[in-house]
C-alpha positions, 0 to 999 in steps of 0.5 A, spaced: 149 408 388 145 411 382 138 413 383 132 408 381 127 410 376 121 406 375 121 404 368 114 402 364 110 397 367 112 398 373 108 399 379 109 405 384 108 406 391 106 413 392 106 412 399 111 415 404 115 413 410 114 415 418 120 420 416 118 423 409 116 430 413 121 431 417 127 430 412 124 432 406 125 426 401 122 429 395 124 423 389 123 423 382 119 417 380 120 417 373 125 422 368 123 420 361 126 424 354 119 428 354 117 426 362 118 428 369 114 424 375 115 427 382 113 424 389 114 431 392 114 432 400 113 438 403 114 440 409 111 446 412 117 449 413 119 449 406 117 452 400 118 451 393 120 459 392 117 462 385 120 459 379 119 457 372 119 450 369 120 449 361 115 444 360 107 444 361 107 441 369 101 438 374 101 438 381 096 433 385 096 433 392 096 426 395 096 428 403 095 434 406 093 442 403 099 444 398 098 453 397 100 454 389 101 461 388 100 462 379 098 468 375 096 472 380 092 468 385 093 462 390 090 455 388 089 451 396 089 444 393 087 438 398 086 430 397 085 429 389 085 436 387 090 438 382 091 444 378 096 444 370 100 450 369 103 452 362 110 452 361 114 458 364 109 460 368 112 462 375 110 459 380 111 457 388 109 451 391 107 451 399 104 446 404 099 449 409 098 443 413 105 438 412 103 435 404 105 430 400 103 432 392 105 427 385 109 433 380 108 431 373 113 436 369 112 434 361 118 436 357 120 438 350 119 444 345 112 441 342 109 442 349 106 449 348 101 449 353 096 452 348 092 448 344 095 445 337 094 448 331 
């Protein structure tokens, strides 16, 4: 069975079950050509070891308290906090408290990250 996406107009729950935590149930949203939304569930036991991602990124932390280790420091984000990250940066992503978070990956040689010129 083929993962659902939302498609445009859709509404979206953001809202996790009683067992997200415990079996770590991460979903993307939304994958467009230039677009990525994630429901990310983090658990404190398992972090998002560092890595990279091509496109400009945004993590909001929806519940709980999420720790992003970026350009040589840590960002502790709690409810309705969120911060941006140029693409390429490297970064980790960890729950403090067991958290939930919404991830927006934006993709496409176009997204620099920078202002345009």
């Amino acid at each position: 069975m083929a993962l659902h996406h939302a498609t445009s107009g859709e509404k979206i729950a953001l809202q996790r079950g009683d067992d997200d935590i415990a079996h770590f149930t991460s979903v993307a949203l939304v994958k467009t050509e230039h677009m990525e939304l994630i429901r990310l569930v983090l658990p404190v036991e398992r972090p998002i070891p560092e890595h990279r991602v091509d496109g400009e990124v945004t993590v909001l932390c929806l519940e709980g308290e999420i720790a992003v280790d970026a350009h040589g420091a840590t960002t502790s984000l709690l409810p309705n906090e969120m911060v941006y990250l140029a693409g390429g940066v490297p970064h980790t992503v960890r729950a403090v408290k067991d958290a939930v978070a919404l991830m927006t990956i934006l993709m496409g040689p176009e997204r620099s990250g920078g202002p345009t010129g």
